[in-house]
N, C-alpha and C positions, 0 to 999 in steps of 0.2 A: 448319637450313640455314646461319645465319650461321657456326655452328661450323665446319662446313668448309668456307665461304669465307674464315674468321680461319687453318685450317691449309693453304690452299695461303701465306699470308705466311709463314708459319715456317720455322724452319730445315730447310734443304734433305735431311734425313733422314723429316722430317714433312712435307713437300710432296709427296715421289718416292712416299712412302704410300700419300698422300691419294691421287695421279692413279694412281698403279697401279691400285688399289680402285673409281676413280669410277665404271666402266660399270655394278659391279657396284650399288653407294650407286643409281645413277641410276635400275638397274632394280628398285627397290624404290619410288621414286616413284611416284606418277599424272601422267599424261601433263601436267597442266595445271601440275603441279607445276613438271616439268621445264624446261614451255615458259617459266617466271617466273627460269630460273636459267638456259636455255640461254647466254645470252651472258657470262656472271660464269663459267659454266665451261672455254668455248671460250675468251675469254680465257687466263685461267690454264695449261690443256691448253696453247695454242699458246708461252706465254712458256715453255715449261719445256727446259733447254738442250740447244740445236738442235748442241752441238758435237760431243757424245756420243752416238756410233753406238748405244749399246744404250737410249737414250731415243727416237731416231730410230725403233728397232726395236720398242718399246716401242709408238707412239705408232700403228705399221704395223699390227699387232696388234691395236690399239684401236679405229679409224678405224671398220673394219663394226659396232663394236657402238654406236659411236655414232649411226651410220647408220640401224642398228635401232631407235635409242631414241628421237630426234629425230622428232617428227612434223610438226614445220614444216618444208614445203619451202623456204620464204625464210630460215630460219635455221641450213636443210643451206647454202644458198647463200652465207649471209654468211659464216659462220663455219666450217663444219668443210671446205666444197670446197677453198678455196684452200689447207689441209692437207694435204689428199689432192694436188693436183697437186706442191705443195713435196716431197712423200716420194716422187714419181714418178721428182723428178728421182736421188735415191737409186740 
């Protein structure tokens, strides 16, 4: 896990990767796993740049699988809702 939280810091060809991949990396996890990385990922997820429509689109794409993965409802709430509302505005 530290590994790819060292490749969302890397160069922006090895970040775009990493977060394309994560739903799939995540659902490879055990739940408990998940619930010890959900906030180091959501982070990450959310900084990845908001200027570029097809990261936007990207990120639209992504949201229900995160949704599926996440089994804390308090850390759907922290962390991935107010993502979803930001891409509503879209």
């Amino acid at each position: 896990m530290p590994i790819l939280l060292h490749f969302f810091k890397d160069a922006d060809e090895i970040r775009e990767g990493s977060l394309t991949y994560l739903p799939d990396f995540l659902e490879t996890l055990q739940a408990s796993q998940r619930s010890n990385y959900v906030e180091h990922f959501a982070y990450h997820w959310h900084q990845a740049d908001e200027e570029i429509w097809r990261k936007r689109k990207q990120k639209a794409q992504q949201i229900g699988d995160f949704a599926r993965l996440v089994t804390s409802s308090e850390a759907m709430h922290k962390h991935f809702a107010p993502i979803f509302f930001e891409l509503c505005n879209d």
